[in-house]
PDB file as gemmi writes it, atoms N, CA and C in Angstrom:
CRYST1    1.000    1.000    1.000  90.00  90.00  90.00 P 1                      
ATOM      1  N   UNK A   1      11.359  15.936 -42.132  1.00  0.00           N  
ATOM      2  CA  UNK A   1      11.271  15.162 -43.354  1.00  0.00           C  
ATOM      3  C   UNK A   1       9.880  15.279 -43.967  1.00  0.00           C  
ATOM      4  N   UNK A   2       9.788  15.308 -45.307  1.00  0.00           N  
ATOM      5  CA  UNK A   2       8.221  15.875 -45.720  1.00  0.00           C  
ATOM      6  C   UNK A   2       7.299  16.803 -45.543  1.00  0.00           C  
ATOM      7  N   UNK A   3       8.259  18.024 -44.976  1.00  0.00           N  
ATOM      8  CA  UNK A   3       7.255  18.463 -44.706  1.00  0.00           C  
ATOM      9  C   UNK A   3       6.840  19.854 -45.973  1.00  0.00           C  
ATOM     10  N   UNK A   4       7.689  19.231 -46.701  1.00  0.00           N  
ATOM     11  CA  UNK A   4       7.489  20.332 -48.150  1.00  0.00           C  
ATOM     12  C   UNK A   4       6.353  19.712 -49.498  1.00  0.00           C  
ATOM     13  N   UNK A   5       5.881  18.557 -49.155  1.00  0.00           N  
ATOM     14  CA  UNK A   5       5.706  17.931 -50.552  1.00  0.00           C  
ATOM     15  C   UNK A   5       4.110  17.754 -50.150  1.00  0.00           C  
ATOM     16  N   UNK A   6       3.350  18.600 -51.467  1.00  0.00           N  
ATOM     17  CA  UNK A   6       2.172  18.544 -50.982  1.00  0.00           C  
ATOM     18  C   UNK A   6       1.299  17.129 -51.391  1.00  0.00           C  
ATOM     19  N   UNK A   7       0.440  16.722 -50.774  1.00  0.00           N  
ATOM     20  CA  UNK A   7       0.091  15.602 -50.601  1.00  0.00           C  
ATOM     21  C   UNK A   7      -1.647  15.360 -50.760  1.00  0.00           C  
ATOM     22  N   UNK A   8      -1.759  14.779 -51.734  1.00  0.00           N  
ATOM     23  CA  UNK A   8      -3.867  15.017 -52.140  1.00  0.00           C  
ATOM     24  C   UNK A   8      -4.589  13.660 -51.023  1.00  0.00           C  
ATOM     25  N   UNK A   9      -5.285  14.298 -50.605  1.00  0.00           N  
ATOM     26  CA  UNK A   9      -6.201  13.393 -50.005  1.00  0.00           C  
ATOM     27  C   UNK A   9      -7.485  13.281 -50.543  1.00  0.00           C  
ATOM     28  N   UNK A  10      -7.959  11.711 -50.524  1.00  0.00           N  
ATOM     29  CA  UNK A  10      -9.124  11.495 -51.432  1.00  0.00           C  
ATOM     30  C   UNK A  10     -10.238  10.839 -50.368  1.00  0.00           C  
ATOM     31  N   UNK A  11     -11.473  11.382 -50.290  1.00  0.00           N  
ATOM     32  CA  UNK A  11     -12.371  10.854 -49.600  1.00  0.00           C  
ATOM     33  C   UNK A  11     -13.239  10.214 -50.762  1.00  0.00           C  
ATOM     34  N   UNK A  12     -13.770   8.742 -49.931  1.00  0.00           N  
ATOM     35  CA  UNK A  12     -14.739   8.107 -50.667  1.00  0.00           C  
ATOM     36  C   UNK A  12     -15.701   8.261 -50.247  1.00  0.00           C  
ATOM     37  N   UNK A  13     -16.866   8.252 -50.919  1.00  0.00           N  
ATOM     38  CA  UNK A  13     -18.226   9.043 -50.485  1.00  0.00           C  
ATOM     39  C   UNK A  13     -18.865   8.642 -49.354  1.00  0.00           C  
ATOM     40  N   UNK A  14     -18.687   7.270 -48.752  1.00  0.00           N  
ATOM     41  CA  UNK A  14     -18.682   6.826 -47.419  1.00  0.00           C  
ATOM     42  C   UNK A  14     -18.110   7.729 -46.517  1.00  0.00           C  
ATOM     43  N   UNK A  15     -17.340   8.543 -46.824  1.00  0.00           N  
ATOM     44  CA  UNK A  15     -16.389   9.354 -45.747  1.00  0.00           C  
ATOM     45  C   UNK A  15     -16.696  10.438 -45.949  1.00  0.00           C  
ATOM     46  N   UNK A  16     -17.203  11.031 -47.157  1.00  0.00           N  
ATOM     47  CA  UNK A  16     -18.417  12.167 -47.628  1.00  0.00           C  
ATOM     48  C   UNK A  16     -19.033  12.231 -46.463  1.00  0.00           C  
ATOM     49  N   UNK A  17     -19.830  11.440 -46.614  1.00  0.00           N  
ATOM     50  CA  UNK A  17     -21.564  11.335 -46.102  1.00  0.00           C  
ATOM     51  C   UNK A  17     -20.996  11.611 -44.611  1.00  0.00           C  
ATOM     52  N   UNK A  18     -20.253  10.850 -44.087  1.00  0.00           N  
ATOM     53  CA  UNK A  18     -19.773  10.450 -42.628  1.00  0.00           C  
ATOM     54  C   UNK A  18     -19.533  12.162 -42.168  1.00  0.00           C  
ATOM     55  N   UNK A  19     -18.594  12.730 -42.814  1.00  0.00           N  
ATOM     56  CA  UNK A  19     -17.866  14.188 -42.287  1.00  0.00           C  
ATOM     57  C   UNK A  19     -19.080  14.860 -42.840  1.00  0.00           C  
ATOM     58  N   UNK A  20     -20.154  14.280 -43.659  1.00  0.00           N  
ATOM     59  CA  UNK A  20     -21.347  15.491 -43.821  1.00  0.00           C  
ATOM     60  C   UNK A  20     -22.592  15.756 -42.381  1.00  0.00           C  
ATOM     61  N   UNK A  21     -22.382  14.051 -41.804  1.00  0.00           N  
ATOM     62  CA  UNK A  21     -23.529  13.857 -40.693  1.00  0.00           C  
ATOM     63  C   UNK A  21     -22.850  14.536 -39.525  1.00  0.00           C  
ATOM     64  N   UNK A  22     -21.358  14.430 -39.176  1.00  0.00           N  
ATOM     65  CA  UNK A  22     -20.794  14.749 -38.389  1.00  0.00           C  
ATOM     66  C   UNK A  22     -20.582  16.443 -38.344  1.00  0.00           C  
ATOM     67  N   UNK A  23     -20.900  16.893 -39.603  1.00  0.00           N  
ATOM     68  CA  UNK A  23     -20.855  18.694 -39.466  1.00  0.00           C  
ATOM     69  C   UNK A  23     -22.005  19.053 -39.037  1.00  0.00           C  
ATOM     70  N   UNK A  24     -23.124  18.154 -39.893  1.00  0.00           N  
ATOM     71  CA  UNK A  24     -24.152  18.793 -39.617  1.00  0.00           C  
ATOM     72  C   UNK A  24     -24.792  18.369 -37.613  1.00  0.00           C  
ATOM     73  N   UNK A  25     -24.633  17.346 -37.320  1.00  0.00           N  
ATOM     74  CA  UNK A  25     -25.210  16.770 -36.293  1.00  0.00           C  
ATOM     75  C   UNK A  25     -23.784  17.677 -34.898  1.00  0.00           C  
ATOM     76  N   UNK A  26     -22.736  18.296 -35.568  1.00  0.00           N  
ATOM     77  CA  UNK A  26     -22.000  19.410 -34.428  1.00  0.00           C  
ATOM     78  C   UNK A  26     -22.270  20.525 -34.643  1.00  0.00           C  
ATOM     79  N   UNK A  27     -23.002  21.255 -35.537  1.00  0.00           N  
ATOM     80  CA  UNK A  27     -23.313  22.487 -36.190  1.00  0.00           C  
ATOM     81  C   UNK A  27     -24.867  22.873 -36.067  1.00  0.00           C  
ATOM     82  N   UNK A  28     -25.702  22.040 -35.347  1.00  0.00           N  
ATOM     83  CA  UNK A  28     -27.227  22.341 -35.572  1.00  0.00           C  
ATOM     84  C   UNK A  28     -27.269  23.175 -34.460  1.00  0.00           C  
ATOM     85  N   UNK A  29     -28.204  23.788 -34.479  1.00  0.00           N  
ATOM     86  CA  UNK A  29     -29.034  24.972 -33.728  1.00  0.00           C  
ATOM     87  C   UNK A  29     -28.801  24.286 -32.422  1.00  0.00           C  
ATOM     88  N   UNK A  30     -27.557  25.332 -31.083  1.00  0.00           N  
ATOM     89  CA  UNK A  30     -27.921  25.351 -29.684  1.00  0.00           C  
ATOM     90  C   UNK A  30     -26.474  24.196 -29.853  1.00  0.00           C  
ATOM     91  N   UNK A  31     -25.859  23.517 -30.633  1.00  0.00           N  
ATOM     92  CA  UNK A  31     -24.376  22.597 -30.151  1.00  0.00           C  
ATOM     93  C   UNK A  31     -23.663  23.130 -29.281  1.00  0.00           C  
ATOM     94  N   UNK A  32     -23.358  24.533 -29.582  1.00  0.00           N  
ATOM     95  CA  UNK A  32     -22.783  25.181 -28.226  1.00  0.00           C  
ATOM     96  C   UNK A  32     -20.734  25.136 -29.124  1.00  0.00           C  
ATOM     97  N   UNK A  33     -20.295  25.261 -28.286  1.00  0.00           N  
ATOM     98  CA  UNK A  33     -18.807  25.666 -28.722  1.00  0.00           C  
ATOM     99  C   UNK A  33     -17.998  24.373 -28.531  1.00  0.00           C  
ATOM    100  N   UNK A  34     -18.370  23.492 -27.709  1.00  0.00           N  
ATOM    101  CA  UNK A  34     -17.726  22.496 -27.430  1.00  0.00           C  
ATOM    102  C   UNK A  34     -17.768  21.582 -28.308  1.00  0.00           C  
ATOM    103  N   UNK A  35     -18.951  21.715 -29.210  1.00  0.00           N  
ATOM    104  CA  UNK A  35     -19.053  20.998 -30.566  1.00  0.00           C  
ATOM    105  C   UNK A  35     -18.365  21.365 -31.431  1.00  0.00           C  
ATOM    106  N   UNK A  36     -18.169  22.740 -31.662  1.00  0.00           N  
ATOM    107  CA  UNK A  36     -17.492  23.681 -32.727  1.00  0.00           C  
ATOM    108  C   UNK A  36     -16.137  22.940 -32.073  1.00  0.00           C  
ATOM    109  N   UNK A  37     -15.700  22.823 -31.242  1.00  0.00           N  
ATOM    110  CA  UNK A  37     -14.258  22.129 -31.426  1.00  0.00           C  
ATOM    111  C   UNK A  37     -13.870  21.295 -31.744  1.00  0.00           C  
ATOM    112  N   UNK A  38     -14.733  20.232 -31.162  1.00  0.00           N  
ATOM    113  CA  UNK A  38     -15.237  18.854 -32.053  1.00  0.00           C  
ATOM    114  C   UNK A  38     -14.940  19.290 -33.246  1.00  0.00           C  
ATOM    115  N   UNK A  39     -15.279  19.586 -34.062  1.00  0.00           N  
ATOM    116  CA  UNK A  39     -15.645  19.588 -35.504  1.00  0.00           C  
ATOM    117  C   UNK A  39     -14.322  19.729 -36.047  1.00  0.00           C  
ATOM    118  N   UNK A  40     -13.759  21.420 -35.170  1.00  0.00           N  
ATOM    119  CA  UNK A  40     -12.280  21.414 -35.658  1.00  0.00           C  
ATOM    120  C   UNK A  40     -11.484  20.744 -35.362  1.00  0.00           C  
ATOM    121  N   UNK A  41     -11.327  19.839 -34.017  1.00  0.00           N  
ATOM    122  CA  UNK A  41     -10.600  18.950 -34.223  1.00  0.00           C  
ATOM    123  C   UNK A  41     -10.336  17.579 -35.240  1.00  0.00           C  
ATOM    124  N   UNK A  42     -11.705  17.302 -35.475  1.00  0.00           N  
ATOM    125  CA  UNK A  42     -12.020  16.234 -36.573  1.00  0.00           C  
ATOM    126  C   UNK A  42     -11.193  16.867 -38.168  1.00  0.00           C  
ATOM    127  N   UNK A  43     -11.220  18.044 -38.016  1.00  0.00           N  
ATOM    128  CA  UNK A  43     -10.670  18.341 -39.466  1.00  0.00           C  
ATOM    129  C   UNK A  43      -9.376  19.367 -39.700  1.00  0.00           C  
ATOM    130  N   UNK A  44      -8.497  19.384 -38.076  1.00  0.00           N  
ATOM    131  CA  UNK A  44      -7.333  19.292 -38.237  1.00  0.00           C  
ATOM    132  C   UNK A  44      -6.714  18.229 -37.987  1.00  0.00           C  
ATOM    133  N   UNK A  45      -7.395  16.813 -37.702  1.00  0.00           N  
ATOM    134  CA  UNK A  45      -6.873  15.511 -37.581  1.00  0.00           C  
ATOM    135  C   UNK A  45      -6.560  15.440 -38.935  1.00  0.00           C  
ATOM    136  N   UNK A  46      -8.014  15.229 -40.261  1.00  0.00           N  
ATOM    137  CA  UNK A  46      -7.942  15.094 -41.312  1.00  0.00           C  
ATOM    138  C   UNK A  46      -6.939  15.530 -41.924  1.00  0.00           C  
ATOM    139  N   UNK A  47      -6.432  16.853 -42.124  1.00  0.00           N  
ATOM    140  CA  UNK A  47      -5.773  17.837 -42.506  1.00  0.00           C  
ATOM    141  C   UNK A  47      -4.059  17.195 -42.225  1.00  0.00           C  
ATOM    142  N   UNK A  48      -3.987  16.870 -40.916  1.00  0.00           N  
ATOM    143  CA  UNK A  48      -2.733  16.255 -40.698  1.00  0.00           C  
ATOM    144  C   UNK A  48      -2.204  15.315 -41.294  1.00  0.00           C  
ATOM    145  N   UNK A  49      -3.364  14.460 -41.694  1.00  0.00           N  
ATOM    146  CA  UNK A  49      -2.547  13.875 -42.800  1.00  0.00           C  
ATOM    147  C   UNK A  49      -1.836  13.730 -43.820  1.00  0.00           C  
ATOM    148  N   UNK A  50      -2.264  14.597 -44.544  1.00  0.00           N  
ATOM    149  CA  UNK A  50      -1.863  15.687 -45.057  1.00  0.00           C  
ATOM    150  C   UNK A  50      -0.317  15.863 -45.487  1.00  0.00           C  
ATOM    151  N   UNK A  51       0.492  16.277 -44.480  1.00  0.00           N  
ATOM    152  CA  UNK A  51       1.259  16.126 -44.224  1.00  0.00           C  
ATOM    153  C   UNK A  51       2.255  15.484 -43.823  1.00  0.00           C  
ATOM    154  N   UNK A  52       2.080  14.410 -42.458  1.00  0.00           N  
ATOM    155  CA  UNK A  52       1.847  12.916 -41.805  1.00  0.00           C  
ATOM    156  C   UNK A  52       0.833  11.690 -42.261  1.00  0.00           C  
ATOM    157  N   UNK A  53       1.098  11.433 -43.533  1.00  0.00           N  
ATOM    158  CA  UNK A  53       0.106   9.951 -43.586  1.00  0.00           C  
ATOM    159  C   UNK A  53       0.206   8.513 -42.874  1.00  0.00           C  
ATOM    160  N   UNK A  54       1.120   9.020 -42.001  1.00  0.00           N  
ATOM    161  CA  UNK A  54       1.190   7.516 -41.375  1.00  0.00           C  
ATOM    162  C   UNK A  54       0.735   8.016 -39.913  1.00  0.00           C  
ATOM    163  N   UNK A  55       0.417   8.609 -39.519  1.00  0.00           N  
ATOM    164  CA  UNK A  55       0.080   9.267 -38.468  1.00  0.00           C  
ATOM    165  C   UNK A  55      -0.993   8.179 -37.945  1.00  0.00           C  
ATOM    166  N   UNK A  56      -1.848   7.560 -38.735  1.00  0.00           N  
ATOM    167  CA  UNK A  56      -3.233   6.824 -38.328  1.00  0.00           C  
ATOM    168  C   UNK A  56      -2.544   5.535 -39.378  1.00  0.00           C  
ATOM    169  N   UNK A  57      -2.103   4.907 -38.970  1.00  0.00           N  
ATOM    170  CA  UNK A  57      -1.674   3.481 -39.644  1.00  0.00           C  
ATOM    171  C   UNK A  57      -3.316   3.101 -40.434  1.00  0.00           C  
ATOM    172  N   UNK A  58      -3.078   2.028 -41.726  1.00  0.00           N  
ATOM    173  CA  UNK A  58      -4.717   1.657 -41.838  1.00  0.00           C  
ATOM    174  C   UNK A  58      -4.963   0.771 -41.554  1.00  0.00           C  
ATOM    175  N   UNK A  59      -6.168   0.448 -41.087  1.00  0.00           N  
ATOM    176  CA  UNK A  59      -6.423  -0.742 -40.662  1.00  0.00           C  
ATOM    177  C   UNK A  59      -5.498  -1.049 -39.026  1.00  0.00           C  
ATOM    178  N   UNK A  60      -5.456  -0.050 -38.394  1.00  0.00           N  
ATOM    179  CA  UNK A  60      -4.479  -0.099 -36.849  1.00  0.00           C  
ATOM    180  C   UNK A  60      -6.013  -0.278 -36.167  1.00  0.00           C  
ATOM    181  N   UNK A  61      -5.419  -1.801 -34.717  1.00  0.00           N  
ATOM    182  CA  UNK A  61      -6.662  -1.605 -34.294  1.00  0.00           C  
ATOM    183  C   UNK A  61      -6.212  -1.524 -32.817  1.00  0.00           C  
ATOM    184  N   UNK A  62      -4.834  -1.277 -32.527  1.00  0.00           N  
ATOM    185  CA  UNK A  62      -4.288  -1.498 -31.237  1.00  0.00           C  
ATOM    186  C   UNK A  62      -3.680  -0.307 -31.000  1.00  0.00           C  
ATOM    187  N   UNK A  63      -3.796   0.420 -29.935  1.00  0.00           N  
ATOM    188  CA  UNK A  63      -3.907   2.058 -29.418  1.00  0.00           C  
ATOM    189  C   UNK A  63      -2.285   2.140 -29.698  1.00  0.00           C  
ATOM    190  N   UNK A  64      -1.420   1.163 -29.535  1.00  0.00           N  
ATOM    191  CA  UNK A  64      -0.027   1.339 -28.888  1.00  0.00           C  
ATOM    192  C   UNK A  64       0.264   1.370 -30.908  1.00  0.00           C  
ATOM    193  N   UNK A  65      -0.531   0.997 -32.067  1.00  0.00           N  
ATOM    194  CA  UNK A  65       0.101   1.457 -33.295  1.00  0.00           C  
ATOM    195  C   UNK A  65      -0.169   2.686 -33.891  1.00  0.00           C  
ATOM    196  N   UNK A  66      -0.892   3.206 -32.933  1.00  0.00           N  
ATOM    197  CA  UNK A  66      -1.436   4.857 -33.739  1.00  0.00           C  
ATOM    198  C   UNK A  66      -0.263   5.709 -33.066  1.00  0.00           C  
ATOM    199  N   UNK A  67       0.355   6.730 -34.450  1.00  0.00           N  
ATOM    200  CA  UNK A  67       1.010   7.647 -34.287  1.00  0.00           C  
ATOM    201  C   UNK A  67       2.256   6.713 -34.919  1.00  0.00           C  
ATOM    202  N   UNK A  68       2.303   5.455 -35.012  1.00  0.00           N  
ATOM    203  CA  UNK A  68       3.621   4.855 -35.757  1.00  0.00           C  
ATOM    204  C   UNK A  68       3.303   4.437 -37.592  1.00  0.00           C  
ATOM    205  N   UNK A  69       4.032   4.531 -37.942  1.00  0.00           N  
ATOM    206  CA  UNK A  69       4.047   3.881 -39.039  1.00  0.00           C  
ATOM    207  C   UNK A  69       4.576   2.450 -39.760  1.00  0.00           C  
ATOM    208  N   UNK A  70       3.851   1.617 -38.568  1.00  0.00           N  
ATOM    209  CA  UNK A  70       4.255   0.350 -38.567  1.00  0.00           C  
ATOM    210  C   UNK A  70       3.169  -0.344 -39.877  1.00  0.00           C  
ATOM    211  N   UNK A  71       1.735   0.074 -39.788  1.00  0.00           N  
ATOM    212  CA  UNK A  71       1.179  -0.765 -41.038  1.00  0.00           C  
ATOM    213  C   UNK A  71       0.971   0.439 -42.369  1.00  0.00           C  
ATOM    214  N   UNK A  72       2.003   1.841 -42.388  1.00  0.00           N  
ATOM    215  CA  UNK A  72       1.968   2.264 -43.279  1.00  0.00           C  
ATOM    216  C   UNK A  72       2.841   2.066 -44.840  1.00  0.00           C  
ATOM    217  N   UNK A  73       1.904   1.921 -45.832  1.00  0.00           N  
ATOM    218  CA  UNK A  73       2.599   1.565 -46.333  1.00  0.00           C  
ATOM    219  C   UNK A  73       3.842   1.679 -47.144  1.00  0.00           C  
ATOM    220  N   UNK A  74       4.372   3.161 -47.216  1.00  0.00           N  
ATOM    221  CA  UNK A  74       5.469   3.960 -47.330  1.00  0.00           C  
ATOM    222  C   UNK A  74       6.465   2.544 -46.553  1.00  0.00           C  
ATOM    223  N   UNK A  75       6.441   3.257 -44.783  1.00  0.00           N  
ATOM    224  CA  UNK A  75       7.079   2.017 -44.615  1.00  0.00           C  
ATOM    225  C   UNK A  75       7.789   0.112 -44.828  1.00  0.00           C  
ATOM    226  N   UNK A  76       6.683  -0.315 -45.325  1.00  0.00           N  
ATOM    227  CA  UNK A  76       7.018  -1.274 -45.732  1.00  0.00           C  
ATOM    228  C   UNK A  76       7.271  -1.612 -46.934  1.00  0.00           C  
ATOM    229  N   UNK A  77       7.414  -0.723 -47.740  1.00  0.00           N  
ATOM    230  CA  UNK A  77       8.298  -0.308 -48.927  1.00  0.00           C  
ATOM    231  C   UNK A  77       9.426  -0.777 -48.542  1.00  0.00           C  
ATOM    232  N   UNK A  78       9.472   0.623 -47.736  1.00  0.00           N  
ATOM    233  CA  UNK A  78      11.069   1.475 -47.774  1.00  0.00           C  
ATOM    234  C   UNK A  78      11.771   0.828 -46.539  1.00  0.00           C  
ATOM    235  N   UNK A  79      11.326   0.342 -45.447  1.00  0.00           N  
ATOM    236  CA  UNK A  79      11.784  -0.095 -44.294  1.00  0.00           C  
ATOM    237  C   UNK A  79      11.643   1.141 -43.766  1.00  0.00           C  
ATOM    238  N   UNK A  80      11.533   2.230 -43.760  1.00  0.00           N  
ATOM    239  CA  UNK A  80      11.707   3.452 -42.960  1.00  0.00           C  
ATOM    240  C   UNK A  80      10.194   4.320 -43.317  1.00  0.00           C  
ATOM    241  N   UNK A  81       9.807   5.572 -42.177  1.00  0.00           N  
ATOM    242  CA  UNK A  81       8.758   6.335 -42.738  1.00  0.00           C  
ATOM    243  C   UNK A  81       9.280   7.692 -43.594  1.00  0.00           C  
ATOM    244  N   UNK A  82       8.836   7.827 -44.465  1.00  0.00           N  
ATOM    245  CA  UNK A  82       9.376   8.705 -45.126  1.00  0.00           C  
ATOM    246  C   UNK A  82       8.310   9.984 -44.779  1.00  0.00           C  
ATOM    247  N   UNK A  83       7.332  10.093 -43.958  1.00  0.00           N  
ATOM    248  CA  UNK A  83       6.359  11.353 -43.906  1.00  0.00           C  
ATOM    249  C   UNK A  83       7.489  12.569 -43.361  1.00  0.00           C  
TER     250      UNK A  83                                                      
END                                                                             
């Protein structure tokens, strides 16, 4: 389901700055490769959304709601996730 409909993601410059400290502070001279994965993992998480926006509920602060779309809000629209 969804997985045809392309989907814009908008960063606010708080989240700028954040994925700017986080490239640069995994990317400086000597990080080594284990950082370089870091990094890509951080921005095929991002990316997944993408696709899956309910993937990271907002505002989820309890481990057992990530990956559901219990506080997404598609869901509580629709009663169902539509990602």
């Amino acid at each position: 389901m969804g997985g045809d409909v392309p989907r814009e993601l908008r960063y606010t410059d708080k989240a700028l700055a954040d994925l700017d400290a986080i490239t640069s502070w995994l990317t400086h001279p000597g990080a080594g490769p284990t950082a370089r994965r870091r990094l890509t993992a951080v921005w095929v998480a991002i990316e997944r959304l993408r696709e899956h926006p309910c993937l990271y509920p907002v505002a989820s602060t309890r481990l057992a709601s990530i990956g559901t779309c219990e506080s997404c809000p598609a869901t509580a629209a629709t009663g169902r996730c539509i990602a």
